[in-house]
Residue, then its C-alpha position, 0 to 999 in steps of 0.5 A: x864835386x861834393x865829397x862822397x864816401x867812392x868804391x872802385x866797383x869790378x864785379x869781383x867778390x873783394x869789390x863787392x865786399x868793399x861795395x857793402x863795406x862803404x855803403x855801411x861807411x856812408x851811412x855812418x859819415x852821412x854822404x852819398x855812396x858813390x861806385x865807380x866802374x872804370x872800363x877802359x873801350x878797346x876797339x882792337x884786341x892784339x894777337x901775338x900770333x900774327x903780331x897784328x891788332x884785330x877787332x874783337x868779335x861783335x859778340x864778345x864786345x856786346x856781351x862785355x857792354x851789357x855786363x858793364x852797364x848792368x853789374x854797377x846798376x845791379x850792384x847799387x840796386x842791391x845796397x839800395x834795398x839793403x840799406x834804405x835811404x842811402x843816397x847812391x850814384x853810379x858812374x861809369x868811366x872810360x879810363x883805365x882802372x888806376x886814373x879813373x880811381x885817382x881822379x875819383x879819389x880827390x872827392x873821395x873820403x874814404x876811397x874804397x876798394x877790393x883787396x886781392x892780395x900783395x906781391x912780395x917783391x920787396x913791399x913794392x906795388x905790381x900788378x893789382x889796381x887797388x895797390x896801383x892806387x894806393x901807391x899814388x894817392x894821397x888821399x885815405x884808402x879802405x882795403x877790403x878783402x872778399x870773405x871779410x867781416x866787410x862792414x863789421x859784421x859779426x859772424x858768431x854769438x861769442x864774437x857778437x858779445x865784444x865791443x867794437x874796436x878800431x886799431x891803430x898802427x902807430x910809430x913814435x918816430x912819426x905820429x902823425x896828425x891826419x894818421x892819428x885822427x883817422x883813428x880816432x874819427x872812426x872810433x868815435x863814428x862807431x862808438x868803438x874803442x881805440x886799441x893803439x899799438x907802437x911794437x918796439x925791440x932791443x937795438x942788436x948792441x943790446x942784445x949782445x950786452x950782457x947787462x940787458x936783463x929783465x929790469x932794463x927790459x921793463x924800463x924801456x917798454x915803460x919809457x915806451x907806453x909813457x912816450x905814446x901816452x902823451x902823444x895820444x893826451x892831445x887827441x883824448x881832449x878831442x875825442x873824450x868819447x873814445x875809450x883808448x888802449x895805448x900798447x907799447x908792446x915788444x915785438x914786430x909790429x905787424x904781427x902784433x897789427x895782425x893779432x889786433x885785427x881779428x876782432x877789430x873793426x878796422x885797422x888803421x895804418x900809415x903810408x909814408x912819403x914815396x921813395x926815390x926808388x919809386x912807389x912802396x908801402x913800408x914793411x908794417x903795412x904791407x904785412x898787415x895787407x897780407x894777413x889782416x882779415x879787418x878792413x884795412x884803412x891806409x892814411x897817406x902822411x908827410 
């Protein structure tokens, strides 16, 4: 199948935005929008109170069939009109939500969905779709919340007077490749700037010490920019159009991702290998999932 830029489609205001959000995604990376509605046909429904499965009312299946072919064929009308000469396809697939988007996530590039919000159980995926996918692909994956500045849309004069610009998560200990050049695929695409940021703090031992003191302080954080200036060098030479900001900032990381994020684009985050417990994001992206109001892109990495 041709590649596509595919949005998981649920009626909700989160995957509407996400709808619009790739639609504007297409457009840049010129393919075809692809929406996806998975809705998966249960002939019976289960009553706790007999403890039997029963069918549902007549009534209440056809009204739920009706909405479902019309929703994604209404939806994609919408963006039609919108966004003149976007080329749109409309699948509809009998599966559970989180298969049917893992299959369609092999094409996919970017996969996009809703975000509802994150359990804090511990950074581990429950309950949502969108975080039963992203736990489990290893493709990237754009989280994109209901109210959001979905497609980079400006909402006021002052904000409309600043440049564009992407930012992007990044962890000296492993920066790696398809994370970094995400980033810089995406500035370039909307002729924005890069905005890196790697968040540092003293080691505990060093908090102690009574010789850790403000030169020392500043001799680290210089390591740390000059650390993550080479480690971009590379990607400057690909990307010479990209105008980039490296940060080595003191602090959590997230909440300086959280901060970046206000005028941002989108934000670019990382997704490590599972764990042997099981399915998880890391702490940095699961605070920026919860508090950045930007399009989130999360790209999956060794």
């Amino acid at each position: 199948m041709p590649r596509t830029v595919t949005v998981g489609l649920d009626g909700t205001p989160a995957s509407l935005a996400a709808a619009e959000w790739a639609a504007r995604e297409a457009l840049l990376r010129e393919l075809p929008l692809r929406l996806v509605h998975a809705w998966p046909w249960q002939p019976y429904l289960y009553s706790p109170l007999t403890g039997v499965h029963a069918p549902p009312p007549e009534s209440d299946v056809r009204r739920r069939q009706q909405w479902a072919e019309r929703m994604p064929r209404e939806a994609a009308e919408t963006l039609a009109q919108r966004h003149p000469g976007l080329r749109i396809t409309v699948d509809q697939v009998d599966e559970q939500p989180v298969t049917a988007l893992l299959e369609a996530a092999h094409d996919a590039h970017p996969l996009v969905l809703g975000s509802h919000g994150l359990s804090a159980l511990g950074g581990y995926l429950v309950g949502s779709v969108a975080f039963g996918v992203l736990a489990r692909t290893e493709r990237p994956v754009v989280l994109v919340r209901a109210g959001s500045a979905a497609g980079g849309e400006r909402r006021t004069a002052s904000a409309e007077s600043l440049r564009r610009s992407v930012v992007l998560g990044l962890d000296l200990r492993t920066p790696a490749d398809a994370l970094i050049e995400y980033a810089f695929d995406a500035a370039a695409r909307r002729a924005a700037n890069l905005r890196v940021v790697h968040a540092w703090h003293l080691l505990p031992y060093c908090v102690r010490g009574a010789t850790v003191g403000p030169g020392a302080t500043a001799g680290l954080a210089m390591t740390k920019q000059r650390l993550l200036t080479e480690i971009l060098m590379t990607w400057r030479e690909k990307f010479p159009g990209v105008d980039v900001c490296p940060q080595a900032l003191l602090g959590k990381v997230g909440s300086h991702l959280v901060n970046a994020a206000r005028d941002a684009e989108l934000v670019v985050v990382g997704r490590g290998s599972h764990s042997s417990s099981g399915p998880r994001i890391g702490p940095v992206t699961h605070a920026v999932l919860q508090h950045a109001q930007a399009p989130v892109a999360v790209v999956p990495h060794a």
